[in-house]
C-alpha positions as semicolon CSV with decimal commas, in nm:
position;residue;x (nm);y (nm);z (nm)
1;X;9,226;13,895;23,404
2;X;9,282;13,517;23,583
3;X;9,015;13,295;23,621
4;X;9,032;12,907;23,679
5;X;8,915;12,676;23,386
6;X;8,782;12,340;23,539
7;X;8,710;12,023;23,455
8;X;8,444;11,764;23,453
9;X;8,331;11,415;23,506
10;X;8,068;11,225;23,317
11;X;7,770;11,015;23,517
12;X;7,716;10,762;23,238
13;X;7,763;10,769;22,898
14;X;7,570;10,623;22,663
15;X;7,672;10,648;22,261
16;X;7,337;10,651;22,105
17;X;7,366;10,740;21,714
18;X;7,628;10,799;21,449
19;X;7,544;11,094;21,256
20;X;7,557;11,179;20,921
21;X;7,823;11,417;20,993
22;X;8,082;11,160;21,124
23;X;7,968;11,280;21,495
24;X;7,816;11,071;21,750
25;X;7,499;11,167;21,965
26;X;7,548;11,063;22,313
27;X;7,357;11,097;22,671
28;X;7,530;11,200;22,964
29;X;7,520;11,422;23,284
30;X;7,813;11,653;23,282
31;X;7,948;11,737;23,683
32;X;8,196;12,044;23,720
33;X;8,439;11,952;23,967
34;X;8,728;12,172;24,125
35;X;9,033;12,049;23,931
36;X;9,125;12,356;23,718
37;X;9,432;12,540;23,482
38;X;9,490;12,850;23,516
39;X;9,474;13,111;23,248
40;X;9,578;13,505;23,226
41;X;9,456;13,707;22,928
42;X;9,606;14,074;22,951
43;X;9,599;14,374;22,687
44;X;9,871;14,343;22,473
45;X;10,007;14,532;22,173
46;X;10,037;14,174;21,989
47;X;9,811;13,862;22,007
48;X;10,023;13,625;22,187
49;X;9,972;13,261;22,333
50;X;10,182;13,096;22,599
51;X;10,148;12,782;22,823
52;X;10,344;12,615;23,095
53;X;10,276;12,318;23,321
54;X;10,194;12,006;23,111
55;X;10,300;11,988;22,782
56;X;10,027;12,047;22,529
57;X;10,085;11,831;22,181
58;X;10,098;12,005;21,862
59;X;10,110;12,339;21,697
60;X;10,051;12,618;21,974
61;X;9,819;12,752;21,719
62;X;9,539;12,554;21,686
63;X;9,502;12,604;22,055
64;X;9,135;12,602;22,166
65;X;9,178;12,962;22,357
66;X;9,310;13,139;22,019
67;X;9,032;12,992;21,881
68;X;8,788;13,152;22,097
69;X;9,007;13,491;22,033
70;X;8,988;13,498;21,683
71;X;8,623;13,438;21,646
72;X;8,522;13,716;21,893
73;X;8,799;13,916;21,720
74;X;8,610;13,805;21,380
75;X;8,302;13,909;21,527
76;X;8,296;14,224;21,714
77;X;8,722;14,357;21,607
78;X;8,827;14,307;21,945
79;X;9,186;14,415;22,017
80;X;9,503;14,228;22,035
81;X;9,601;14,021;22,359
82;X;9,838;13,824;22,563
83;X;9,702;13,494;22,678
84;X;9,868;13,255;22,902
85;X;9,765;12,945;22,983
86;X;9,937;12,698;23,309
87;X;9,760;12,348;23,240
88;X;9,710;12,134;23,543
89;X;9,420;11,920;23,382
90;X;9,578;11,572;23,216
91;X;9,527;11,602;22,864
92;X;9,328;11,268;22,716
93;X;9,149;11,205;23,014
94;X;8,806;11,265;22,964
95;X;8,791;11,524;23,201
96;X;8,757;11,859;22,935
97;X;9,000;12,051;23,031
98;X;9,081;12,173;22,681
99;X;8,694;12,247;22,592
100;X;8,688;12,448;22,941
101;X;8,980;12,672;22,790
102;X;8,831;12,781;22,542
103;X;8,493;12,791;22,706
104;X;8,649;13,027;22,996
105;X;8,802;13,234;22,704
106;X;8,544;13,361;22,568
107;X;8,374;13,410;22,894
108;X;8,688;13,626;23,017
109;X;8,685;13,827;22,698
110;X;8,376;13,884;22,682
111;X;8,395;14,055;23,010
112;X;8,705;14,206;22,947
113;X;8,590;14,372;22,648
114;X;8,202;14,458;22,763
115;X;8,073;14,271;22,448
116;X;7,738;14,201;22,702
117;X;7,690;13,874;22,505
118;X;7,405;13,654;22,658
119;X;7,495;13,323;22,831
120;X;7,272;13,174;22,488
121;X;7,545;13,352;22,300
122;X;7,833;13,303;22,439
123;X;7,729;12,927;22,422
124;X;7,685;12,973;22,053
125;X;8,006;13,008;22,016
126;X;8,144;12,772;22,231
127;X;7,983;12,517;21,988
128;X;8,202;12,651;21,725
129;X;8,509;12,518;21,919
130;X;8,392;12,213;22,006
131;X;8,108;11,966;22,152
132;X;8,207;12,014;22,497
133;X;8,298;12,361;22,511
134;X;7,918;12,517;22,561
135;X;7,866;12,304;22,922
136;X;8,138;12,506;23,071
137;X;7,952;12,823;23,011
138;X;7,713;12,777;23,285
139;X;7,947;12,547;23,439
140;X;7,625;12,348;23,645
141;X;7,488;12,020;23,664
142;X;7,353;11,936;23,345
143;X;7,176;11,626;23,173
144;X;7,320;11,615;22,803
145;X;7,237;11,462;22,462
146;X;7,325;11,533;22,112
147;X;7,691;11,600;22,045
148;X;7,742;11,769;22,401
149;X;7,552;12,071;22,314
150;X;7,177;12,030;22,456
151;X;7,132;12,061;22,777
152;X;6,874;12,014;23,066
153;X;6,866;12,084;23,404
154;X;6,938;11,779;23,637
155;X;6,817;11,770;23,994
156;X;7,163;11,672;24,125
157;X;7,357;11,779;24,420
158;X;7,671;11,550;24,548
159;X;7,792;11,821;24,811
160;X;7,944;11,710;25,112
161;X;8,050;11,340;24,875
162;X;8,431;11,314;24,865
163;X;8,561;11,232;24,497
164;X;8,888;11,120;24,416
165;X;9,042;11,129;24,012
166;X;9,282;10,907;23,895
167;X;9,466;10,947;23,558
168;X;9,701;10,684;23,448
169;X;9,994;10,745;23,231
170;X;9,770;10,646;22,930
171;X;9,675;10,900;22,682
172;X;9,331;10,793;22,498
173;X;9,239;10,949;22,164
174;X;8,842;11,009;22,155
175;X;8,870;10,911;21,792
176;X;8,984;10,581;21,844
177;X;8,771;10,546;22,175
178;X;8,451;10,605;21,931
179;X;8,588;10,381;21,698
180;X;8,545;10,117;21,873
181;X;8,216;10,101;22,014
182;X;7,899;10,078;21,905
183;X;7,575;10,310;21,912
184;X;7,262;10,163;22,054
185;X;6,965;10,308;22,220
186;X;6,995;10,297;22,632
187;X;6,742;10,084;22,796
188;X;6,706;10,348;23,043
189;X;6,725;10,721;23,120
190;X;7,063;10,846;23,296
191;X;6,855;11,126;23,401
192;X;6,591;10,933;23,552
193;X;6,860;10,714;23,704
194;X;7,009;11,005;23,861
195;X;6,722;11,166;23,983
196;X;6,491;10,901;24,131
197;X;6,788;10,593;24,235
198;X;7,015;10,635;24,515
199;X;7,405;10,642;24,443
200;X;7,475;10,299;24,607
201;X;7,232;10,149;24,263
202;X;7,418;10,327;24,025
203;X;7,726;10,076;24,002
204;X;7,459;9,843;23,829
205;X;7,258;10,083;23,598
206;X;7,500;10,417;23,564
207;X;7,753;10,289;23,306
208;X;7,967;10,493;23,045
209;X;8,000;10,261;22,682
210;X;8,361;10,391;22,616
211;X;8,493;10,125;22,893
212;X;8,436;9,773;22,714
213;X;8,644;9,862;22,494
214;X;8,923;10,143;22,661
215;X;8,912;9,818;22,952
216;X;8,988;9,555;22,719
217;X;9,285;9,737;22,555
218;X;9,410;9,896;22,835
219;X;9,370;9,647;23,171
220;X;9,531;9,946;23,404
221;X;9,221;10,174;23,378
222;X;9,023;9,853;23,426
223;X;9,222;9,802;23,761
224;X;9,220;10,126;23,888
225;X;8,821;10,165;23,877
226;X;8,837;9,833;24,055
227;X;9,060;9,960;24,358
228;X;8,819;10,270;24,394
229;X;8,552;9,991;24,475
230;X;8,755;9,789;24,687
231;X;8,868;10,111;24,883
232;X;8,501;10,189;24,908
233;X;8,326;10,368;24,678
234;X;8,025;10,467;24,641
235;X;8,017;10,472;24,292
236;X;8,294;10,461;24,037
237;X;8,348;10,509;23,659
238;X;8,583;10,618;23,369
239;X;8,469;10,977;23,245
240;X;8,447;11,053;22,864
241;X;8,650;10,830;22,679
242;X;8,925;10,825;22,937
243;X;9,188;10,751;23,096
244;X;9,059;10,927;23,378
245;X;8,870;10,699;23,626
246;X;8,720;10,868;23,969
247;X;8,541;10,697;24,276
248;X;8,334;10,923;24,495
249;X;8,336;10,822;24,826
250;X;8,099;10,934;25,149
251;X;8,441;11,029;25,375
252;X;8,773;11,094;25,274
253;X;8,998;10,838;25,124
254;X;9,390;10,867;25,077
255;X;9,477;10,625;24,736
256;X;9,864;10,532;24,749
257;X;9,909;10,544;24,350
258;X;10,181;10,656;24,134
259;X;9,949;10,796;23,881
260;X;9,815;11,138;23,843
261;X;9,551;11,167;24,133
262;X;9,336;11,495;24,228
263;X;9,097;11,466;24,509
264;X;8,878;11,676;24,710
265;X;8,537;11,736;24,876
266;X;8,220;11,821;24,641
């Protein structure tokens, strides 16, 4: 079986807590968009993992999609397989590419297998691979707090908007990104931002807390969100922790950049 693991952009970010357990509680509103690896999981007689396109650091093994193998296989003695994953998405970019790996793992094997686990489930254990992982489940618009992991509905439709990504050759690590900010309560709702202000007020009021910092000790990200606004967008932000920055725009835009760029209609 194929399917087509995406990413995501965040629509503000706000760090709100440091937990007890050395996480962080945020509030954010996860967007699927259409930039997506490509991953083949086929019966095999041995578990096997594979990957081509971008290079992905460290030990093969600790890869999020065996992850999501072994704890169905821990859970329910699924058989041995060969999975193969092409990755497109920039890795440290903010955009989840990783997370929607293993999400999309589980949700092929699942099939693959007939394990009929609920979507509840299968998000269950998308928690166990990490914070991100259980949004790409559903894959929809969603208003987010805690780690990643609760979700709301969010009365949000961009369709038709034109949204261009940017990735410079910058890799951030979300561990250092959270080191240096600081938690503190928002002084208003991204939710309610999203829902009752139009796009052209969310420059002012719609801002992710990783880029003070990521901005100050890395000027290039800073300058590329600033050329999406000069080129004209509507809005434009750095998602997660970076170094991915994307404008969305109301027509189409061509960007002349030597970075990483991916771009399409919503």
């Amino acid at each position: 079986m194929i399917s087509f693991p995406n990413a995501k952009i965040n629509l503000g970010l706000n760090i709100t807590e440091k937990r007890s357990d050395g996480y962080h509680n945020i509030e954010s509103c996860f967007y699927p968009i259409g930039w997506s690896d490509i991953l083949e999981i086929i019966p095999s007689n041995k578990l096997t993992f594979s990957s081509t396109g971008i290079p992905i650091p460290g030990n093969g093994n600790s890869n999020l999609c065996l992850h999501a193998y072994h704890l169905l296989q821990k859970s329910f003695g699924i058989p041995p397989v060969n999975i193969h994953l092409h990755k497109v998405i920039p890795i440290g970019a903010g955009l989840g590419g990783g997370s929607s790996d293993g999400a999309f793992t589980l949700k092929i094997l699942n099939e693959m297998f007939q394990l009929s686990l609920s979507i509840e489930q299968l998000e269950l254990y998308a928690g166990k691979l990490g914070s991100d992982c259980p949004f790409f489940i559903q894959n929809k618009p969603k208003y987010v707090t805690g780690t990643g992991d609760n979700f709301q509905s969010v009365d949000l439709d961009m369709s038709g908007k034109y949204l261009i990504v940017i990735k410079p050759d910058i890799h951030i690590s979300t561990s250092d990104a959270y080191a240096g900010t600081q938690p503190q309560h928002p002084t208003s709702n991204i939710k309610e931002i999203l829902q009752n202000q139009s796009m052209s007020d969310w420059k002012d009021q719609l801002i992710n807390d990783f880029e003070e910092f990521i901005f100050s000790n890395h000027g290039v990200i800073a300058e590329t969100k600033k050329t999406l606004y000069e080129r004209g967008a509507v809005y434009a932000s750095m998602t997660g922790s970076g170094a991915a920055v994307f404008g969305i725009f109301d027509y189409k835009v061509v960007i002349d950049t030597s970075y990483t760029t991916w771009s399409s209609q919503l």
